[in-house]
Backbone bond lengths (Angstrom), bond angles and torsions (degrees), N, CA, C in turn:
res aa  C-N    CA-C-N  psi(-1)  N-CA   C-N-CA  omega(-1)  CA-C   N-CA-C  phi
1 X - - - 1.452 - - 1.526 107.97 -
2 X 1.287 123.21 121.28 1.485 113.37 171.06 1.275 104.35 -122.03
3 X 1.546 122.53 -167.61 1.701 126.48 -142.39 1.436 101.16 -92.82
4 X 1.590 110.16 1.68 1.899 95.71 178.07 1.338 103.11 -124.78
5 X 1.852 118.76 25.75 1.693 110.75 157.50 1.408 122.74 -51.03
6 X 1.388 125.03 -7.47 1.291 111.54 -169.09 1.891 93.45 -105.43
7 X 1.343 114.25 10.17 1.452 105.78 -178.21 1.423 92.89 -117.41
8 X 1.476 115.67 146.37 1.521 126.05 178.79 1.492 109.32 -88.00
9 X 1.429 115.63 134.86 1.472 122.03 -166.79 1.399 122.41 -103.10
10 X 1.662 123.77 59.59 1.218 123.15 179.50 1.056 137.05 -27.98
11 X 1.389 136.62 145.94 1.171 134.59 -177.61 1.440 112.53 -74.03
12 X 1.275 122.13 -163.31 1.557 119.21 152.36 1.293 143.30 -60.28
13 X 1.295 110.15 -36.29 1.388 165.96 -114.25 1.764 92.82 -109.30
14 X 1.459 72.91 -85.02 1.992 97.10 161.34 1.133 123.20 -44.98
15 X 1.213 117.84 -55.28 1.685 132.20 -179.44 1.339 114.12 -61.95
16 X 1.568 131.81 -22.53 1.471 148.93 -177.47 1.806 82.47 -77.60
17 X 1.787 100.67 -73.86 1.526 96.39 -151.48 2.164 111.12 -72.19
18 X 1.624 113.65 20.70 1.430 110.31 156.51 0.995 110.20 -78.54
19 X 1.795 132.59 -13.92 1.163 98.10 -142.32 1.889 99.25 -100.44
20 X 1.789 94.63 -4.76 1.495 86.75 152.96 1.744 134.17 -103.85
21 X 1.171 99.24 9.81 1.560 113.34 166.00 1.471 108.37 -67.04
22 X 1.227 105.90 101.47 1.888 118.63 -178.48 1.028 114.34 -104.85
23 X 1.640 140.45 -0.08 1.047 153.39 106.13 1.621 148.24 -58.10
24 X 0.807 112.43 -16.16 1.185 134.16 163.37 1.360 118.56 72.06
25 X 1.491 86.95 41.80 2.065 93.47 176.68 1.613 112.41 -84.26
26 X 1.343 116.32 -14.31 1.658 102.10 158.53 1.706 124.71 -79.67
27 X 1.521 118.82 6.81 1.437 101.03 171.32 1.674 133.65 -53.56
28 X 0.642 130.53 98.70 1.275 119.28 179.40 1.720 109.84 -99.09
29 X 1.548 110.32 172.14 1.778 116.59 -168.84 1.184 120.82 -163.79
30 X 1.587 136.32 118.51 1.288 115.73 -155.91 1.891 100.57 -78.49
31 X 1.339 90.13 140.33 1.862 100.00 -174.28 1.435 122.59 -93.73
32 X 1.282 123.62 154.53 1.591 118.56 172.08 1.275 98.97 -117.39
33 X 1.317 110.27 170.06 1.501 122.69 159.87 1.401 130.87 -72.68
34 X 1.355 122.23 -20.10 1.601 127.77 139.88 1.609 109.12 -159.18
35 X 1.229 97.69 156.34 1.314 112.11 178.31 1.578 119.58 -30.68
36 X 1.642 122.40 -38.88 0.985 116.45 -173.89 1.418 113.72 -64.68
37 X 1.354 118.96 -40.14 1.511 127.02 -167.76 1.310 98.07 -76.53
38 X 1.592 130.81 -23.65 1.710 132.67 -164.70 2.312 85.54 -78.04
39 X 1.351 92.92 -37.91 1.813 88.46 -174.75 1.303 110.89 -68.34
40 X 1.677 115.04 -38.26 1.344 112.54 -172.03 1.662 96.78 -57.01
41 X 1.301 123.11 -58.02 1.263 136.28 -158.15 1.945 108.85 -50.61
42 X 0.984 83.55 -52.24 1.903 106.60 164.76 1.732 104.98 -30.60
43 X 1.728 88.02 -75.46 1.450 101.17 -153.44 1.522 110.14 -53.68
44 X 1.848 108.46 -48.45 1.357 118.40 -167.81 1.786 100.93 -62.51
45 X 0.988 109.26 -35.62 1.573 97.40 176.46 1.732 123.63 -85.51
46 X 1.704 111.68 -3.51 1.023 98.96 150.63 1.555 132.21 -96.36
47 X 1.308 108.73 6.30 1.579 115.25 164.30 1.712 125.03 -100.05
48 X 1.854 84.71 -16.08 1.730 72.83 156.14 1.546 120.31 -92.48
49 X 1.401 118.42 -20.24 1.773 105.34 169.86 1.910 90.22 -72.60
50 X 1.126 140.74 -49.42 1.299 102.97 -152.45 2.188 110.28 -73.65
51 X 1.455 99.30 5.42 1.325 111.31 166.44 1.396 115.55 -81.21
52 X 1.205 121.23 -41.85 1.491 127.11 168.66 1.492 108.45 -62.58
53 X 1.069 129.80 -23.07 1.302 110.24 176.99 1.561 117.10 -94.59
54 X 1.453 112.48 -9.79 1.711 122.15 178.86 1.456 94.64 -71.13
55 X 1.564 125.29 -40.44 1.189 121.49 -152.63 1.396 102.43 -86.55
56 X 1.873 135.87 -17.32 0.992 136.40 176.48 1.357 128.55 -83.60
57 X 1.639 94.80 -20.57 1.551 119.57 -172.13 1.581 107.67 -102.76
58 X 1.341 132.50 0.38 1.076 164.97 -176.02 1.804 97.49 -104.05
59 X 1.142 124.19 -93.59 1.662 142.26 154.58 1.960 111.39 -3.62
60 X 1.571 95.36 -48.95 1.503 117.90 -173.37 1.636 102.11 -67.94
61 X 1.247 92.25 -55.79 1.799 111.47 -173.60 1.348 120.06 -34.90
62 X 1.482 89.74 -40.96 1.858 113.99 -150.86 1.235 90.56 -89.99
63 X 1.538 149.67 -41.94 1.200 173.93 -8.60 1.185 89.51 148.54
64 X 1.239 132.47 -71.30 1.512 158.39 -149.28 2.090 101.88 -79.78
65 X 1.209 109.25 124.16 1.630 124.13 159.54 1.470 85.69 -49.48
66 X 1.778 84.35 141.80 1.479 105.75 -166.22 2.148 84.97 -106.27
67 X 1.274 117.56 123.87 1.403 112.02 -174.01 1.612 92.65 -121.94
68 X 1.450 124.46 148.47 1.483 134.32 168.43 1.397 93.47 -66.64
69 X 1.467 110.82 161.15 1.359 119.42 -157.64 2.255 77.29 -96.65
70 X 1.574 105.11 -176.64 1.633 98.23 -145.18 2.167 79.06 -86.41
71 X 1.306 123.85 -44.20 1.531 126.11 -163.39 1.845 91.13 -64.86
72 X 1.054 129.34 5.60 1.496 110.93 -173.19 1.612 96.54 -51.39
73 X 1.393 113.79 -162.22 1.315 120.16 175.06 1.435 98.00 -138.59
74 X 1.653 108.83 139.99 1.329 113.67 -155.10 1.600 99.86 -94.39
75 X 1.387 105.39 143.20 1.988 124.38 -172.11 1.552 93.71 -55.09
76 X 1.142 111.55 138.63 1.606 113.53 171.65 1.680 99.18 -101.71
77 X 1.288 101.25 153.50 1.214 122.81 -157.80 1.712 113.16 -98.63
């Protein structure tokens, strides 16, 4: 599920023939059975992208040379 299930994903096809729909009887929208479940649906998919990005930015981190920050104090010898 990602954050634009609740938006309907036209084809090309479709997207050619809105652009003579001047009324707007081809909109279409994916629907819920009430608003509450359309929010639940919302929410859970906006905490799983903002989970996908902990796990990439997390992934990135680890990825990365680990360097002492520059004020450390240097090992005496």
């Amino acid at each position: 599920m990602g954050s634009d299930d609740l938006f309907a994903m036209p084809s090309f096809v479709a997207g050619c023939a809105r652009t003579l729909d001047l009324f707007a009887t081809y909109d279409t929208y994916n629907g819920s059975p009430n608003g509450e479940i359309a929010d639940r649906r919302a929410l859970r998919a906006d905490w799983q992208v903002v989970g996908n990005d902990l796990v990439e930015a997390m992934k990135t981190h680890d990825a990365q040379p680990s360097t002492p920050p520059a004020d450390a104090p240097v090992a005496q010898r």
